[in-house]
C-alpha positions as CSV (number, residue, x, y, z in Angstrom):
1,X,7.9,-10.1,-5.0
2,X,10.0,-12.4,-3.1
3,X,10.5,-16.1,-3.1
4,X,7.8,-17.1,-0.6
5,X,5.0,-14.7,-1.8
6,X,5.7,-16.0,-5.2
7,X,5.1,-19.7,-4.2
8,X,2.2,-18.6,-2.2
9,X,0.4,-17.4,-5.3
10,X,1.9,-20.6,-7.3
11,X,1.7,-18.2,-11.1
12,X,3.6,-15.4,-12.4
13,X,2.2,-12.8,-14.8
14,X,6.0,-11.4,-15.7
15,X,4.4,-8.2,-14.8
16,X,4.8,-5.7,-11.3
17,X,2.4,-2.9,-11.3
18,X,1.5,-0.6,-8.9
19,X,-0.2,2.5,-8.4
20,X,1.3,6.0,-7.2
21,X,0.4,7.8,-3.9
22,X,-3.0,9.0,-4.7
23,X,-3.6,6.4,-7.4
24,X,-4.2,8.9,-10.0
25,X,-0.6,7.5,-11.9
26,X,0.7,3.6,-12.2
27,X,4.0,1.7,-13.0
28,X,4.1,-1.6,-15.2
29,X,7.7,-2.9,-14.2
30,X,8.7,-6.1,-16.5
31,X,12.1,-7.5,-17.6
32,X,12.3,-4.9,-20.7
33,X,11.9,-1.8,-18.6
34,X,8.9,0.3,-17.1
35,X,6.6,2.4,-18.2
36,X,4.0,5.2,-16.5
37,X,0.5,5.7,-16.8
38,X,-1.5,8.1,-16.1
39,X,-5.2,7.5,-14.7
40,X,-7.6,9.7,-15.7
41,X,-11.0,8.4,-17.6
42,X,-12.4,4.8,-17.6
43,X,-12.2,4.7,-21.0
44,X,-8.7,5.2,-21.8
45,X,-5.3,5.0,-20.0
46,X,-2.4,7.2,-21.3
47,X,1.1,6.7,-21.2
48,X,3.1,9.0,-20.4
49,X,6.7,7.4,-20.6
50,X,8.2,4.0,-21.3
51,X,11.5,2.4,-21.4
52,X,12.7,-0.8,-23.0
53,X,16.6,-1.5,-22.6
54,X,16.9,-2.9,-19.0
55,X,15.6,-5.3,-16.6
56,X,13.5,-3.3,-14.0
57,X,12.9,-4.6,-10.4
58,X,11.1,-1.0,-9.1
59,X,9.8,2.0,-10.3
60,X,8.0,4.5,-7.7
61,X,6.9,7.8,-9.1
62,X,6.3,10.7,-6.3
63,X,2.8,11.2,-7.4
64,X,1.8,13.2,-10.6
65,X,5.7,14.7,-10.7
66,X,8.8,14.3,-12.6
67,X,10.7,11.9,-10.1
68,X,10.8,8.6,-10.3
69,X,12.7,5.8,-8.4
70,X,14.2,3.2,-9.9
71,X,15.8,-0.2,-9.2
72,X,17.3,-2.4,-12.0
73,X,18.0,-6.7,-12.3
74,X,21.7,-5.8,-13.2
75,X,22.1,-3.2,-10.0
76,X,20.1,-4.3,-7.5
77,X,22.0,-2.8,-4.8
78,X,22.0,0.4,-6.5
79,X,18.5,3.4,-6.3
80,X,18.4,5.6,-9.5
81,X,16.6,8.8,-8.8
82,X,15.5,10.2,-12.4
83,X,13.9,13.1,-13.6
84,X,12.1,11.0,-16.5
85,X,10.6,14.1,-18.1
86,X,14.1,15.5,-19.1
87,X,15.1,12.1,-19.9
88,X,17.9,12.4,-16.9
89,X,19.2,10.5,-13.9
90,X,19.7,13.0,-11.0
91,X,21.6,11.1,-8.6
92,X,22.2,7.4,-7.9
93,X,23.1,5.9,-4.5
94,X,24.4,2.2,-3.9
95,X,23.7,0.1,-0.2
96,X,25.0,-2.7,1.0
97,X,22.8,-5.2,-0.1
98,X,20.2,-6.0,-2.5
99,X,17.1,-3.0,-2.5
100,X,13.4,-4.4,-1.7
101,X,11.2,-1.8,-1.9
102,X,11.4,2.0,-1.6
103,X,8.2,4.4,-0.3
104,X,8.2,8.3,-1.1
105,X,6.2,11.1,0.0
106,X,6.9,14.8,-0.7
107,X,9.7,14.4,2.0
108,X,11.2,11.5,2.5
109,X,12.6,9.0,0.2
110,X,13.4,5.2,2.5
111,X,14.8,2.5,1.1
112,X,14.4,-0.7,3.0
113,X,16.6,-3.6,2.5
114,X,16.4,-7.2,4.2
115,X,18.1,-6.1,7.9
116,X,17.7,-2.3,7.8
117,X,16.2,0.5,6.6
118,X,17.8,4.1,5.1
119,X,15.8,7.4,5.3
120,X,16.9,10.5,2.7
121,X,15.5,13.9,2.6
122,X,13.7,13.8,-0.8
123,X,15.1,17.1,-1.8
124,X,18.6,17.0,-1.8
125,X,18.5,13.0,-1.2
126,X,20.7,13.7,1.9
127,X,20.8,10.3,4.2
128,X,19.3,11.7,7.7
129,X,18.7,8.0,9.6
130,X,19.3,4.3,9.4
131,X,17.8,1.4,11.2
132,X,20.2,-1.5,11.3
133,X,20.0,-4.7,12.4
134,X,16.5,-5.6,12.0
135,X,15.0,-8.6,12.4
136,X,14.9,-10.4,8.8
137,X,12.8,-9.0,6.4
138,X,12.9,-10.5,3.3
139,X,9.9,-9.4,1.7
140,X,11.2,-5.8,1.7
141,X,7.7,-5.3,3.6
142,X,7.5,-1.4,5.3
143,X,4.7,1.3,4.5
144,X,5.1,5.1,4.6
145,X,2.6,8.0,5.1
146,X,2.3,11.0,3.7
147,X,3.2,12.7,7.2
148,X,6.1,10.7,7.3
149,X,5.6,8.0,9.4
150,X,6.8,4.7,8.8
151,X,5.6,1.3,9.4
152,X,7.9,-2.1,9.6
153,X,8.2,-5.6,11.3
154,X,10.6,-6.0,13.8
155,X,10.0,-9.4,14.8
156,X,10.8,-12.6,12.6
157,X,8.3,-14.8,14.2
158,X,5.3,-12.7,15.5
159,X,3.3,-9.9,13.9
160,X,5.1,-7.0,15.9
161,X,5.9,-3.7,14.2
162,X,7.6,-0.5,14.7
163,X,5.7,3.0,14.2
164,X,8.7,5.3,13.3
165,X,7.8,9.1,13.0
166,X,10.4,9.7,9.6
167,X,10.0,13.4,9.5
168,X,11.7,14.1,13.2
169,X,13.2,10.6,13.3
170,X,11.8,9.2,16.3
171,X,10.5,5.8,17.4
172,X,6.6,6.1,18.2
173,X,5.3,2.7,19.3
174,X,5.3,-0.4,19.0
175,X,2.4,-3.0,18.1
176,X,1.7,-6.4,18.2
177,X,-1.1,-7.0,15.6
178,X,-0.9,-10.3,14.9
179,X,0.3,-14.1,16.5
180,X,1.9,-14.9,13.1
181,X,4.7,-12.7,11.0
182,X,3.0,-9.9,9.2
183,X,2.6,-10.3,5.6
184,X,0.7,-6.4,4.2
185,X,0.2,-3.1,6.2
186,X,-0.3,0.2,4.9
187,X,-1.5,3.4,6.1
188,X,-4.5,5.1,5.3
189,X,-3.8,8.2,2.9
190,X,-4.3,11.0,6.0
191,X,-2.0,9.0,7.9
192,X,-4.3,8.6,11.1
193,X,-5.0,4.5,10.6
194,X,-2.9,1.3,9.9
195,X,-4.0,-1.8,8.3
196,X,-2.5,-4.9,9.0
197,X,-2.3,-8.8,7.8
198,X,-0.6,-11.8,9.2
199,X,1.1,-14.9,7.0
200,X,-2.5,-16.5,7.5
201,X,-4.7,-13.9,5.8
202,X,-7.7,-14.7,7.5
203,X,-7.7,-11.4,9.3
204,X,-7.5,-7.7,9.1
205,X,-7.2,-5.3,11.7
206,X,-6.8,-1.4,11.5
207,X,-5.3,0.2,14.4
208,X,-5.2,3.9,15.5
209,X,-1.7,5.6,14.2
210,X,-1.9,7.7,17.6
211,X,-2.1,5.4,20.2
212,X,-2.0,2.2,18.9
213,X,-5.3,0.9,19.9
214,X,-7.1,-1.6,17.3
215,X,-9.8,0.2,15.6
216,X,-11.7,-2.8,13.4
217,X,-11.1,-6.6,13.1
218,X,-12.4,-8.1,9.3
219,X,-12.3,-11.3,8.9
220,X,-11.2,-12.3,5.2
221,X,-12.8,-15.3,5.1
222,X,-12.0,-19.2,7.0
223,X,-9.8,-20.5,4.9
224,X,-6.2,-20.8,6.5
225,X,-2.8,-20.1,5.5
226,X,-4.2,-17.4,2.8
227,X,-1.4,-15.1,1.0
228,X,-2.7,-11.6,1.3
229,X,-1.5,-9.9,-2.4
230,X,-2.6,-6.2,-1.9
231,X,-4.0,-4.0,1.2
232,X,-4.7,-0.5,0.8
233,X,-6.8,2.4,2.2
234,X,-9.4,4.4,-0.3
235,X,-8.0,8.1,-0.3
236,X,-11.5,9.0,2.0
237,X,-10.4,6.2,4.5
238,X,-13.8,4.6,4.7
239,X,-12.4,1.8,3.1
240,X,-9.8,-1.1,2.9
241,X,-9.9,-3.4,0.2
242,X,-7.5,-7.1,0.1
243,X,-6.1,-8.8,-2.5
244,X,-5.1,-12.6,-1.7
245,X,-4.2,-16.0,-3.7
246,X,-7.8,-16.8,-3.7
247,X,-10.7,-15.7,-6.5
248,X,-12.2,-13.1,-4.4
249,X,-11.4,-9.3,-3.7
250,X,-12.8,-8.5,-0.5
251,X,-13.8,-4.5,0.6
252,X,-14.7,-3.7,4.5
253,X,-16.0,-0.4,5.5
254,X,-14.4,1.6,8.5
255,X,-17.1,2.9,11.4
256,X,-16.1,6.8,11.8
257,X,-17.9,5.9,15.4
258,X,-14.9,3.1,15.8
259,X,-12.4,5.5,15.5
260,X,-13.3,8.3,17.6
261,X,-13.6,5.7,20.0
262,X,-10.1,4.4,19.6
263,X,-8.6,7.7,19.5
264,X,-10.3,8.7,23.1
265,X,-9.0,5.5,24.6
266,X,-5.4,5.9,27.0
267,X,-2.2,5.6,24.6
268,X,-0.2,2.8,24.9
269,X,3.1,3.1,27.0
270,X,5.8,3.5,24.1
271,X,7.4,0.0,25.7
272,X,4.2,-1.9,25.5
273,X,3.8,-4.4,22.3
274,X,-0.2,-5.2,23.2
275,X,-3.0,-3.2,22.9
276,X,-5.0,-3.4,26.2
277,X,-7.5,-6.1,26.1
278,X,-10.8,-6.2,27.4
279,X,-11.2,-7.5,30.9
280,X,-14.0,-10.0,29.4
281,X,-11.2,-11.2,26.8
282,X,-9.4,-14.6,27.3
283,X,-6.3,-13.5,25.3
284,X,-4.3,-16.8,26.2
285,X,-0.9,-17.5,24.4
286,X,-1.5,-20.1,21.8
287,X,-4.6,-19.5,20.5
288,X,-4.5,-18.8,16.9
289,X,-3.8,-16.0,14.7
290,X,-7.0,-14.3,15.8
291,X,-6.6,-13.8,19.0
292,X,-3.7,-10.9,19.0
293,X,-4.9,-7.4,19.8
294,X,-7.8,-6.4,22.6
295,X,-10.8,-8.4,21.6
296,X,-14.1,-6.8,21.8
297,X,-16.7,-9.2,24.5
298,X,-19.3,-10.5,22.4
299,X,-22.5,-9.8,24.3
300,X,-25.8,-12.0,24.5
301,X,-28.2,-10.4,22.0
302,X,-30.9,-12.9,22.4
303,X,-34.1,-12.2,24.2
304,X,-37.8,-13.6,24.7
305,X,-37.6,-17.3,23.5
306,X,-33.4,-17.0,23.8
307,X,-32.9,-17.5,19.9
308,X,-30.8,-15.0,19.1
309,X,-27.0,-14.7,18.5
310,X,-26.2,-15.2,22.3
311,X,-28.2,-18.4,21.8
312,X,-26.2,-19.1,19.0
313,X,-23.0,-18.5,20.1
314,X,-23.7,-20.5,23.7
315,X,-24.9,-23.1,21.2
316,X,-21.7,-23.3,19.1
317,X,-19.5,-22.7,21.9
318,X,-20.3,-26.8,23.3
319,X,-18.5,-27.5,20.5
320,X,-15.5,-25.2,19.7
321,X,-13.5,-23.1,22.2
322,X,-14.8,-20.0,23.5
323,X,-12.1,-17.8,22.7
324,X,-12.6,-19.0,19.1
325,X,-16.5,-18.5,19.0
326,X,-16.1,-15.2,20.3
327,X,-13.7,-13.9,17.9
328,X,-15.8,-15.1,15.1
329,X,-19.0,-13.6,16.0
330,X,-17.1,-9.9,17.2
331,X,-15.5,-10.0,13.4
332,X,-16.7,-8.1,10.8
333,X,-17.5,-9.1,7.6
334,X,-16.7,-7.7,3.8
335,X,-19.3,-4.4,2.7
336,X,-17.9,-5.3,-1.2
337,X,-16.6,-8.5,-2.6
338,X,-15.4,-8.8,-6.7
339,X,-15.1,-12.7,-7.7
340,X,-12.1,-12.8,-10.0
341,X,-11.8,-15.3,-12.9
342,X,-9.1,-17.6,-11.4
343,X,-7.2,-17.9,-8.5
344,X,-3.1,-17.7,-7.7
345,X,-2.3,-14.4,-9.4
346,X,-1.4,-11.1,-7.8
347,X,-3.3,-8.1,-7.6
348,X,-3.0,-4.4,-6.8
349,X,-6.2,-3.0,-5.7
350,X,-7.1,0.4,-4.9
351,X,-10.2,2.3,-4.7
352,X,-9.8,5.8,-6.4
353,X,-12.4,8.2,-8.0
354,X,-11.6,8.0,-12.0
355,X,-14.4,10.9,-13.7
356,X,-15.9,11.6,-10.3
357,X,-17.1,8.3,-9.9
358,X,-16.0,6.0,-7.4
359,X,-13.7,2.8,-8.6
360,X,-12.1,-0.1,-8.0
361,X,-8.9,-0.5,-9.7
362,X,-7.4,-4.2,-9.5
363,X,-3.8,-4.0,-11.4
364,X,-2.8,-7.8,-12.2
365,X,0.5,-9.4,-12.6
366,X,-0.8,-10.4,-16.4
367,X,-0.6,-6.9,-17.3
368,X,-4.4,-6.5,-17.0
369,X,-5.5,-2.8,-15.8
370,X,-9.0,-4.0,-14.4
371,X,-11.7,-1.0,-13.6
372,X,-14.9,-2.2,-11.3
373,X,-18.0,0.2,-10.5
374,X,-18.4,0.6,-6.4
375,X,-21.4,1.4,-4.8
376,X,-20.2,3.2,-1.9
377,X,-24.0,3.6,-0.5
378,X,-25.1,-0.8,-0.8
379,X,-22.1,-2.6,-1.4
380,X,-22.4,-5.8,-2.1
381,X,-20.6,-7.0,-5.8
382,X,-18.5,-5.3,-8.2
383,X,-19.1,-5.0,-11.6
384,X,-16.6,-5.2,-14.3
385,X,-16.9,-2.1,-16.6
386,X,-13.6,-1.9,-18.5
387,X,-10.3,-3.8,-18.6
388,X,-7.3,-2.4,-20.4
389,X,-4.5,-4.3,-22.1
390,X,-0.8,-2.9,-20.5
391,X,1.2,-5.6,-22.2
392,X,2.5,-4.1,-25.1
393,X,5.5,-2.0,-24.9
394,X,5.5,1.7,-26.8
395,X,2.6,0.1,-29.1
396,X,-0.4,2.3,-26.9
397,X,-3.2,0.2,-25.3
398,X,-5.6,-2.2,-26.4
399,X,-8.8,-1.1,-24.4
400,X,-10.7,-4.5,-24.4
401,X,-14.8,-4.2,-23.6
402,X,-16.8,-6.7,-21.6
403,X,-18.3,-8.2,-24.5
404,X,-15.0,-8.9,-25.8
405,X,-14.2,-7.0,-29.0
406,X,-11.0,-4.8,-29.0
407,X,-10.5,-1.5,-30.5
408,X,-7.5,-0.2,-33.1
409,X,-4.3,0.4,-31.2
410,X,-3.2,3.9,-30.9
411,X,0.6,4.6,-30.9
412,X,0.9,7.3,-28.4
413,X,4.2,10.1,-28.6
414,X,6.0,8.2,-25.6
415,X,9.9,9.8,-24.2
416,X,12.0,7.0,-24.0
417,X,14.6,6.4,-21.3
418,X,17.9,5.5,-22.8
419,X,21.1,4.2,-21.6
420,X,23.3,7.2,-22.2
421,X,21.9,9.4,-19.3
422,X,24.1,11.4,-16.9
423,X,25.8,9.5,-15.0
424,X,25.5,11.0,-10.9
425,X,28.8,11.1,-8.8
426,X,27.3,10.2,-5.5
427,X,27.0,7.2,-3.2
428,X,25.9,5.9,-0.6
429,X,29.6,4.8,0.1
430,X,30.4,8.7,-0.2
431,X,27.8,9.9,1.7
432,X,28.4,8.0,4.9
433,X,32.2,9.1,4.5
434,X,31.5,12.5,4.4
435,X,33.3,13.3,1.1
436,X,32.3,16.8,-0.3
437,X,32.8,15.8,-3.9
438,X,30.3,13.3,-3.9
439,X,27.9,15.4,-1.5
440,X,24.7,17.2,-3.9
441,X,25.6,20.9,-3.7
442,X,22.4,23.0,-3.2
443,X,23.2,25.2,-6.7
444,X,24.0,22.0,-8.5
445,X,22.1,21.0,-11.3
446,X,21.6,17.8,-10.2
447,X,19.8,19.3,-6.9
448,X,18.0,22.1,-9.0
449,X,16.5,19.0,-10.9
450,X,15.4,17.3,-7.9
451,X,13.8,20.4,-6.6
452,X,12.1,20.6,-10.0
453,X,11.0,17.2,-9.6
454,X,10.0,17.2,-6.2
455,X,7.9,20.5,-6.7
456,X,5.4,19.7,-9.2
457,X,2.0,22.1,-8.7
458,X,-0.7,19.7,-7.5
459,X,-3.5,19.1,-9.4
460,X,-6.8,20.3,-8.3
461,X,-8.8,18.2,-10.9
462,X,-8.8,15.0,-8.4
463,X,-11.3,15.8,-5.2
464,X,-10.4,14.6,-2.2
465,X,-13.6,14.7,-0.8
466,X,-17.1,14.4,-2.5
467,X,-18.9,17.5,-3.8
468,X,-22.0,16.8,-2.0
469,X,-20.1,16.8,1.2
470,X,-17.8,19.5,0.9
471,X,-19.5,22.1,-1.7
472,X,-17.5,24.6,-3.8
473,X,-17.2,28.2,-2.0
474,X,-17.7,31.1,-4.4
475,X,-15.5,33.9,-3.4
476,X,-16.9,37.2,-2.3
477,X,-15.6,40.3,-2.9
478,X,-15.8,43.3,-0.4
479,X,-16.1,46.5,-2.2
C-alpha cells in the first residue's frame, strides 16, 4: 500500500492480504513472511504453506497452482518466481526500480513499477514488452484479465487509462473515466467489463472492455474525498463490490440489459479519451468528479398532479446546478451494503461461492478473514456468519464464532520456505542484453518447473455458474 493510501485510511493492521484469481486461494503478506490459504468451507480455512524468515512486500499465487510471485523488504527491486510446493525458487529477475504490484494469468506475468510497466511470458518468464515513461504511478495501480488485457493510468492528474491487449501486445483504447486521478479498477473475471474509481470515491463506473462505452454509474455514497480500499468483480459478473476508509461495504448489481446496450453502441476511435455523451448532457469542464463519461438525460417521470421525480428534480434543481441534480438522480444506488465495526482499515472484498453458497469475503488488514451470507435474489444487508483468525504464524487458525467463543487451535503439517533455496542465474539486466547464459533454456530444470507450475489441472469442484442455470449433462452413449 503506498504512502498516500496509507494516510487515507489513517490505521495499519501490519497485515496485506489478498485473494487469488478466482478467489478460491489467499495470501497473508506481513513483515515475517507469507503464507497461503486455501478457501474451501466456511467453517475452516487451510493452510497450505507458510514462511517466516523474511520481510514480504508481495505474494501472488497463479490460482490453485504451484507458482507463486514474490517480492521481499530487503529486494524490492528484485521478483522471485517460486515453485513453493518443491520448496524452490525457479527464476528471479531484478528492474530498475522498486516493484509495486505484479498481476498473473495463465500467460502473462507484468510487473509494474512507478513509470513503466514489463510484460513476461509466464512460461518461460521471457520479457516480450515494456511501457516506459509513464505518467507517475506511485500506487503500483494496473489490473490484468484473464484474456490478457491490461488496464493502467496514463495521466497524473485526470482519471485517463490505457486498455493494452497483453497477449498480442497492442494498445486498444483509451478512456477517460473520471475528472480526478484514478485510485481502483479491475476487470471483471470474463474480461468483457472494467470497473473504475477516482481519488474521490464517490463514484463507480463500469465500462464496456470492447468499445469503451460506460456501462453503469454507482454512486458510493456523498461523502467527498473517500479512499476506495478494494474493487472487484464477483466471478458471474453481476456484481461489484467497494471497499473504502469508511464503515460501510457497498455491492451494486450490473443490468445484463446495460451491457448489451453498450456493446451495440459505435466503438470509440482508438484516439478518443471520452466516451460519447448524450446530446441532452451538459458535460462542461469543471464540474466535479461526476460528471466524466457520457451521462445518461434524466427524464421527467412525473405525471397527473406533477409529483413525481421530474417534479422533484425541477424542484431541487432551483437550488443546485443542473448538471449536478441530474447526475444524482441518473446514479444508481448499492443492491447490498455490510456495516463494518469501525472505520480507517483496509479491506479486500470479494464475492465467491464457498460450499455452493454465495459469499462475501472481506480480508482485513488486522489479519481478520471475514465471511458474510449474500442474498443474490433481495439484497439488502449482509450478515456476519464466521470470521477466522490469520494472525498466527505456522500455529493453524483460530476460527472465532459470532457469539464470541473460540475453538482449540489446530497445528496444521505446513512446508516452510527457507533461505537456502536455488539461487536462479537470470536477470532482468541479462535478459535485455541478450546473454545466453542467463537466458531459461526450454530443457532446463528451471523451465521444466515453471511449466509444472504454470500447468496445474483445474479444479472442477468450484462452478462457475449456478446449477439451476446451467444443469449437469449426463452423457449418452450410442451403441
Amino acid at each position: 500500500m503506498s504512502d498516500t493510501t496509507q494516510k487515507c485510511f489513517g490505521k495499519t493492521g501490519g497485515f496485506s492480504i489478498n485473494f487469488n484469481q478466482d478467489y478460491t486461494s489467499l495470501s497473508v503478506v506481513s513483515k515475517q513472511g507469507y503464507r497461503l490459504f486455501s478457501l474451501s468451507s466456511v467453517d475452516r480455512v487451510d493452510e497450505i504453506f507458510g514462511t517466516h524468515d523474511e520481510d514480504t512486500k508481495i505474494a501472488e499465487r497463479l490460482f490453485s497452482s504451484s507458482l507463486v510471485a514474490v517480492v521481499t523488504a530487503s529486494e524490492p527491486h528484485k521478483l522471485k518466481v517460486c515453485h513453493f510446493k518443491k520448496r524452490r525458487e525457479i527464476c528471479n529477475y531484478s528492474y530498475p526500480s522498486d516493484i509495486l504490484s505484479v498481476k498473473l494469468n495463465r500467460s502473462r506475468l507484468v510487473v509494474c513499477l512507478v513509470d513503466s510497466i514489463y510484460i513476461h511470458n509466464i512460461r518461460d518468464m521471457r520479457l516480450l514488452h515494456s511501457i516506459n515513461n509513464m505518467s507517475s504511478n506511485p500506487a503500483g495501480l494496473c489490473t490484468l484479465s484473464l484474456s490478457s488485457h491490461l488496464a493502467y493510468p496514463i495521466s497524473a492528474t485526470t482519471g485517463e487509462l490505457q486498455v493494452f491487449d497483453a497477449g498480442n501486445l497492442t494498445s486498444r483504447l483509451k478512456i477517460k473515466a473520471h475528472d480526478s486521478t484514478l485510485s481502483a479498477m479491475n476487470f471483471s473475471f470474463n474480461g468483457t467489463l472494467l470497473a473504475t474509481a477516482s481519488e474521490k470515491g464517490t463514484v463507480i463506473r463500469v465500462f464496456c472492455v470492447k468499445n469503451g462505452q460506460k456501462v453503469h454509474e454507482f454512486r458510493r455514497g456523498l461523502k467527498r474525498h473517500v479512499s476506495i480500499g478494494s474493487l472487484n468483480f464477483s466471478i458471474c459478473a453481476s456484481y461489484v463490490v467497494a471497499s473504502s476508509n469508511t464503515e460501510t461495504v457497498h455491492i451494486f448489481r450490473i443490468d445484463p440489459k446495460s451491457i448489451e446496450q453498450a456493446e451495440r453502441r459505435n466503438c470509440i476511435d482508438s484516439g478518443a479519451t471520452t466516451p460519447p455523451a448524450s446530446p441532452t448532457t451538459n458535460n462542461n469542464e469543471g464540474e466535479s468528479d461526476d460528471s466524466a463519461g457520457d451521462k445518461p438525460a434524466s427524464e421527467d417521470t412525473g405525471s397527473g398532479g406533477g409529483w413525481g421525480m421530474g417534479f422533484i428534480t425541477k424542484a431541487v434543481t432551483a437550488y443546485f446546478p443542473t448538471s449536478v441534480v441530474t447526475d444524482v438522480f441518473s446514479q444508481d444506488r448499492a443492491y447490498a451494503t455490510v456495516q463494518l465495526a469501525e472505520a480507517g482499515l483496509r479491506y479486500e472484498c470479494v464475492i465467491a461461492k464457498v460450499e455452493k453458497e454465495t459469499r462475501l469475503l472481506l480480508a482485513c488488514e488486522d489479519g481478520f478473514l471475514y465471511m458474510y451470507s449474500f442474498d443474490d435474489s433481495k439484497g439488502g444487508d449482509c450478515k456476519l456468519i464466521r470470521a477466522h483468525d490469520l494472525r498466527m504464524p505456522l500455529h493453524g487458525i483460530t476460527e472465532v464464532d459470532i457469539g464470541g467463543n473460540e475453538n482449540d487451535t489446530s497445528v496444521l503439517n505446513v512446508v516452510s520456505m527457507t533461505a537456502s533455496m536455488m539461487p536462479a542465474p537470470g536477470t532482468y539486466a541479462g535478459v535485455l542484453k541478450g546473454r545466453p547464459g542467463d537466458k531459461m533454456s526450454a530443457d532446463s530444470d528451471r523451465c521444466r518447473d515453471l511449466r509444472e507450475a504454470v500447468e496445474y489441472p483445474v479444479k472442477n469442484t468450484i462452478p462457475l455458474y449456478d446449477d439451476m442455470q446451467f444443469p449437469p449433462v449426463t452423457p449418452i452413449t450410442v451403441e
